[in-house]
N, C-alpha and C positions, 0 to 999 in steps of 0.2 A: 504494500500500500504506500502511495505519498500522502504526506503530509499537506494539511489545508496551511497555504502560506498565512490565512489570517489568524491561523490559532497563535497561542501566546503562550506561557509558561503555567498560566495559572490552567493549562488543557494538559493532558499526558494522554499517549496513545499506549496501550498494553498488546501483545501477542500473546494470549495463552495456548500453547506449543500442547495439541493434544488432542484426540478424538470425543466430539463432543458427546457424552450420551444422558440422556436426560433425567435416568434412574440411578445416577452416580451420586451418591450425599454430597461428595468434596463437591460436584461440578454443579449441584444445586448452591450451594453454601461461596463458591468461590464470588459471584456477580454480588451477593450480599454483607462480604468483606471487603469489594473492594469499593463500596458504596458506605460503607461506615470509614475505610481509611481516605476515600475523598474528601468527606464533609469533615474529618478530623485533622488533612492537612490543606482543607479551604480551598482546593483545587477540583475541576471538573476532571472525573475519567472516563476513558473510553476504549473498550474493548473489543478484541476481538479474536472468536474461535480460529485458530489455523489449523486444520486437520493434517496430521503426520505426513500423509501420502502426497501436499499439497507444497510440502520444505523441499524440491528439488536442487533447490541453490541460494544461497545467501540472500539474492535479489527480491525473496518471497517476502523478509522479514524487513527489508529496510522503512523508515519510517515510524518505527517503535521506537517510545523511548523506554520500555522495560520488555520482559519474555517473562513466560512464568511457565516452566513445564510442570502440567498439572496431574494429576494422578487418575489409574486409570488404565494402566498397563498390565498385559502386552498394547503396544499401539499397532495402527495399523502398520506403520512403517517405521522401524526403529532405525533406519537410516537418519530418514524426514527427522527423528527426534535427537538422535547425535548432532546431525548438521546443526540443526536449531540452535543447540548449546552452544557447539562449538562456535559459534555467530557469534554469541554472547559474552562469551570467554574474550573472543580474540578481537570483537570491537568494541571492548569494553563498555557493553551494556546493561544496565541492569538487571540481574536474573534472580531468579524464584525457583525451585526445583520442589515440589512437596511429591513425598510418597517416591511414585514413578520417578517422580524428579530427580530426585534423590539418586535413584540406582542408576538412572542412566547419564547424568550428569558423571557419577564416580566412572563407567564404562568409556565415556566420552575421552574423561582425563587420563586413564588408562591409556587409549588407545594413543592418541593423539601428542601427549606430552611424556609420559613415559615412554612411548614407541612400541608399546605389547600390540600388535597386530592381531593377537591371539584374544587378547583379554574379552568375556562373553558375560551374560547375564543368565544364572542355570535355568529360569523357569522359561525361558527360551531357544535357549543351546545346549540341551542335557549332555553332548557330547563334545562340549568343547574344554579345550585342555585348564584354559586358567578362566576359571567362575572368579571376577571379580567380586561377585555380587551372589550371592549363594544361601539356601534356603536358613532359614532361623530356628535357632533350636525352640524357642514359645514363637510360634506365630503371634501378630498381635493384629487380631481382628476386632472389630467395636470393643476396643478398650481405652483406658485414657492412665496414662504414667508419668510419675515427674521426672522430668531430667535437670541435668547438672551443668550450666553455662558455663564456659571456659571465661574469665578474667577479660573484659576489655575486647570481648569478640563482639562483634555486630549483634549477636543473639542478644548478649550481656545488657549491651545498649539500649536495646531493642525494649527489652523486658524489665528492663533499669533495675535487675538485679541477679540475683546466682542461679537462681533456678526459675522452673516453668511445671505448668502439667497440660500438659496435650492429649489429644485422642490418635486415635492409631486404626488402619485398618490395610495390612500388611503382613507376606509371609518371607519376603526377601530382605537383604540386608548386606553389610558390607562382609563381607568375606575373610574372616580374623588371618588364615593364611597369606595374604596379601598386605595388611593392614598397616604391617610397617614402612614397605617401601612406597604405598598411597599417599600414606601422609605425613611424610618427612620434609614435606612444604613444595613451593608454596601451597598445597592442600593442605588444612587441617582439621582434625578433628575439633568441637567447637561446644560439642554436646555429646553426655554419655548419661546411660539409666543408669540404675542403682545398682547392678550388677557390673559397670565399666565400659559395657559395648554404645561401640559408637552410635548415636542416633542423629547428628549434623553433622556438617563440614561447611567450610568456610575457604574463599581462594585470596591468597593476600596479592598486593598490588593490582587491587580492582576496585573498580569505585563501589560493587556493590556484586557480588555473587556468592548467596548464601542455600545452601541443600538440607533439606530435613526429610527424615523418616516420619515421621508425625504429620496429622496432617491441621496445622494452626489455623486453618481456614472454617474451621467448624465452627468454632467459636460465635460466628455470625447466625448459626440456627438457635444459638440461644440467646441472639437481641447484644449479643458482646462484640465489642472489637476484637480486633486480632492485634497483638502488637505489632508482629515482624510483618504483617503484611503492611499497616503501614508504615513501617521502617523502608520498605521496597515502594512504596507508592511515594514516598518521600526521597527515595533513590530518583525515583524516576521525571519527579519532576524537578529536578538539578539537571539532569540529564536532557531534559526538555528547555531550559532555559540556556542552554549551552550552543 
């Protein structure tokens, strides 16, 4: 999409990187967080579905000033949703990854900046060599757990303190075989449950690319804000004014 030359800073354009489906909680919930993170950073948003199979090339996405790959996976096209990220990654724009996001974001960086060719996601690739991203020992389907913010990460900020409690609806997760050489930066871990497994990730030298297992966007089926979404809606409209 372009951009309407009359819009202004106080408008943001959103991509959410995702196949839309109407019986999905997150993608009910997602249009009514980011309508409580509008009116909470006094900016008008506006969004729009990109379906997987529709990201053939970077050119699809230009025009946003954030991405949010949303949850909801397998997608139709996890090419469509690698590319997406990596868009986001490497034009420094603002990203969101909940759930889906999340995994495919960590496969993305796998693939692309570590250089693992190989690196797969198992409820997709049963037979591929290195499962980045690999089934969970407790799936965590309609549940809700708190995590533990890492010190001065965006989460941190976000949340304006050390912890959270999220919902979750999710049986994949970062692959602890892997875990060290992921995020030995700039990937890092940013959030962990009460047992240490990672549930964020955070990308440094980026104005704004944060990943969650959890999915923060519920928040708005109960009449609440989300923080981090608008931490991101507030990413996004710096990036709009720019």
């Amino acid at each position: 999409m372009k951009r309407d030359p009359s819009m202004t800073a106080t408008s943001v354009q959103i991509g959410l990187i995702g196949d839309h489906t109407p019986s999905v909680v997150a993608h009910r919930a997602i249009p009514m967080a980011l309508q409580h993170a509008a009116q909470t950073n006094q900016v008008s948003v506006e969004f729009e579905w990109v379906p997987t199979e529709e990201i053939t090339s970077p050119e699809r996405l230009l025009g946003f000033d954030g991405l949010w790959c949303v949850p909801a996976s397998p997608y139709r096209s996890m090419a469509g949703a690698l590319r997406g990220i990596r868009h986001a990654r490497e034009s420094a724009t603002p990203f969101l990854g909940t759930c889906g996001g999340f995994q495919h974001a960590v496969v993305e960086y796998a693939r692309h900046v570590l250089g693992w060719a190989d690196a797969d996601h198992g409820e997709t690739a049963s037979e591929a060599a290195r499962w980045v991203i690999a089934p969970l020992t407790c799936a965590l389907v309609e549940i809700t757990h708190p995590v533990q913010l890492a010190p001065n990460s965006r989460l941190a900020v976000a949340y304006g303190g050390d912890t959270a409690t999220e919902g979750y609806r999710c049986r994949y997760g970062l692959n602890p075989e892997f875990q060290a050489q992921l995020l030995a930066g700039p990937l890092r871990a940013t959030a962990h449950d009460s047992t240490g497994e990672v549930r964020a990730i955070e990308l440094d030298n980026h104005p704004f690319f944060v990943a969650t297992l959890f999915q923060p966007e519920r928040a708005a089926l109960q009449g609440r804000t989300a923080p981090l979404v608008n931490a991101f809606v507030r990413a996004c409209t710096i990036q709009a004014a720019t």
